[in-house]
N, C-alpha and C positions, 0 to 999 in steps of 0.2 A: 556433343560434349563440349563448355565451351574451358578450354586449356589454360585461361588466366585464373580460375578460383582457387586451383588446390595445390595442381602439379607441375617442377619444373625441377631445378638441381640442385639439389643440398646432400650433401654424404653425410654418414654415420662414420668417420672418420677411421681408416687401417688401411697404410701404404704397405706391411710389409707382416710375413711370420716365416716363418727359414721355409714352406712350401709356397707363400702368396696368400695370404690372408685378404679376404672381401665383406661387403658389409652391405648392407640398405642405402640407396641415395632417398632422399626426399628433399622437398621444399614445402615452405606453409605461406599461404597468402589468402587473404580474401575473411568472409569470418569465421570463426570458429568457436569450438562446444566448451564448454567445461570441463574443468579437469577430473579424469577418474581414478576414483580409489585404486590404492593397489591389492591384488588380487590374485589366486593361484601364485604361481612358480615367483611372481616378480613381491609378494608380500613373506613371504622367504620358505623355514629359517636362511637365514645367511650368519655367517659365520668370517669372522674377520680375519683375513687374511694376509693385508699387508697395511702399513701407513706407514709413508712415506713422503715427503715434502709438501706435507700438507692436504697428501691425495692419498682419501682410504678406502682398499678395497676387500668386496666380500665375497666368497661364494657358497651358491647353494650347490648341492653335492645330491639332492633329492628330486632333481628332475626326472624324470623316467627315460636317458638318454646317458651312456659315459659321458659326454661333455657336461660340466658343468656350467650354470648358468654365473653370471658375474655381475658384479657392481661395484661402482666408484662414485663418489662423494666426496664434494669438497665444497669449499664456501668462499666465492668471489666478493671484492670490496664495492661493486658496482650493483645500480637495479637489477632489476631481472628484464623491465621493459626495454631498458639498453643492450643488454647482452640477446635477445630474443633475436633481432636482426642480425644480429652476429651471425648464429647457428642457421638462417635462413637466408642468407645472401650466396645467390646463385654464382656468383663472379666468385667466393670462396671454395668452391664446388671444383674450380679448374685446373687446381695443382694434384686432382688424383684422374687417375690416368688404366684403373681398372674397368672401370666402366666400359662395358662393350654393348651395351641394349639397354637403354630407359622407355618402355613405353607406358604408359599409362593405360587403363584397362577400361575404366570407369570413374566417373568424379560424379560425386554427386552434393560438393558444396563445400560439406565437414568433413566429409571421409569418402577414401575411394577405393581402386584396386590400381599397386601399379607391379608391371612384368620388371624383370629386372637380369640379366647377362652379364656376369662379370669375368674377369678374364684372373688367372694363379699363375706365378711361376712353377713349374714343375706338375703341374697337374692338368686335368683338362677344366674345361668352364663351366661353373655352377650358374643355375639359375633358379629363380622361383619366383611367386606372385604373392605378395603379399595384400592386405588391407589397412590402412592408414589413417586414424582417429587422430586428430589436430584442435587444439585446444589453448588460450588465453583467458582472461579474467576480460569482465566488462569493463573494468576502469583499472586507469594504469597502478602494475604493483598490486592488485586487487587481490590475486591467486597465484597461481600456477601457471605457467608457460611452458608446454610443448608438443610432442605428440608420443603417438604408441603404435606400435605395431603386431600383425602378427601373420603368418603364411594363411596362404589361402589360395593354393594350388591350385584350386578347381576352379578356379575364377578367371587362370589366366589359359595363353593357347600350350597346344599339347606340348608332350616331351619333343627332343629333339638331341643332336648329338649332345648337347650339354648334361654333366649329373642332377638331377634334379634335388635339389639340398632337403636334407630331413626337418629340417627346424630354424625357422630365421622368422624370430620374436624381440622384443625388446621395448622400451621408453626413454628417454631425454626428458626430463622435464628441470625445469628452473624456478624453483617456490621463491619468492621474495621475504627476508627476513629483516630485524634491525628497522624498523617501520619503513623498511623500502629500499632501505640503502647496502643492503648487502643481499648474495642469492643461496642461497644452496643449491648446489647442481649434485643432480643423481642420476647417472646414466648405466641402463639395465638392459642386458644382452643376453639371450640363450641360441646359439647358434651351431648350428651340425651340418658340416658339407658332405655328409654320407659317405659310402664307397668304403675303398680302401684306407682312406688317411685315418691313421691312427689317434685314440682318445689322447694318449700320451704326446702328440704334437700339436694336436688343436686347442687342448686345455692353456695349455703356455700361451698361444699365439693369441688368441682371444681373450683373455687376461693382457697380455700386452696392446694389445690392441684397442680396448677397453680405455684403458690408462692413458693411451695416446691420444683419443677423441675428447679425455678430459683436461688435459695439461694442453693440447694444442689450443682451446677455445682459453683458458687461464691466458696464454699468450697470445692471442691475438684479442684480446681483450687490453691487455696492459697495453698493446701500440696504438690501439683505437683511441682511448682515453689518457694516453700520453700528450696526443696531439692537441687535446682540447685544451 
């Protein structure tokens, strides 16, 4: 397998929910597929549920799961070919500090299998394997930028003292609008770390959390393109 094409350190961004909130790491490098419709859980309904500072969020409430699945949308002043590096630089990846196990499973170019270990306060360690479809436009600005996800348990190694999470699905992508110079970002989560924790604290936390992965790239976007 060789380790430069697909896999290496990028989060789905959530430092925090009152038990430890965890998320997907990924990186995207090398080429990648077109972007896919959206489809089941992630093409809704959703239903609006907050807008706030420019950052509006929905949820679907029709997952087959108490947690409900989330999304947040918003629309940055920059390309999408500039902010794509942003959500993909490894060195951004450093200031989270859950991560306890990255391995990668399988790569096979455009998509792979990666295992993943992350560590909660107050709880014990969730893990799961997911598969990872990665995706750009052939020419800059052309489409869409990013990837999707979805579990895929049987792909990675067995259980072990960790809970194995019921559901850790989702997408980031960054359509370019404005003939190029602005993006819309929509980033869609359905996540269940099984067991004991309750619907009623992971709803919140993942909604929060959501929100956080989209205003933290809004800002670290404005200091990138301040500098220029």
């Amino acid at each position: 397998m060789k380790n430069d094409t697909l896999f290496g350190r990028q989060m789905t961004p959530s430092r925090k929910w009152s038990l430890g909130l965890f998320f997907i790491a990924l990186v995207v490098s090398g080429t990648l597929i077109a972007a896919p419709n959206y489809t089941g859980w992630q093409k809704g309904p959703w239903e609006k549920y907050d807008n706030d500072d420019g950052v509006t969020m929905y949820i679907n409430e029709s997952v087959p799961t108490g947690v409900d699945a989330v999304r947040v949308d918003t629309v940055l002043p920059y390309p999408a070919d500039q902010l794509f590096p942003i959500i993909t630089d490894p060195e951004r990846a450093k200031s989270y500090s859950f991560i306890k196990e990255f391995r990668p499973i399988e790569n096979h170019g455009t998509w792979g299998y990666l295992y993943q270990r992350v560590r909660a306060t107050g709880v014990d360690d969730r893990d799961f394997t997911v598969r990872l479809d990665l995706f750009q436009p052939d020419t800059p600005n052309g489409g869409p930028y990013g990837w999707r996800w979805i579990q895929a348990n049987e792909h990675g190694p067995k259980e072990t003292d960790a809970v194995r999470a019921k559901v850790a699905a989702g997408s980031y992508v960054l359509t370019p609008i404005a003939n190029g110079t602005q993006t819309r970002v929509s980033y869609r989560i359905w996540f269940d770390p099984g067991t004991w924790v309750p619907d009623f604290l992971v709803n919140p936390a993942v909604r929060s959390s959501a929100k956080e992965t989209v205003i933290r790239l809004r800002k670290d976007a404005k200091k990138k393109f301040a500098k220029k």
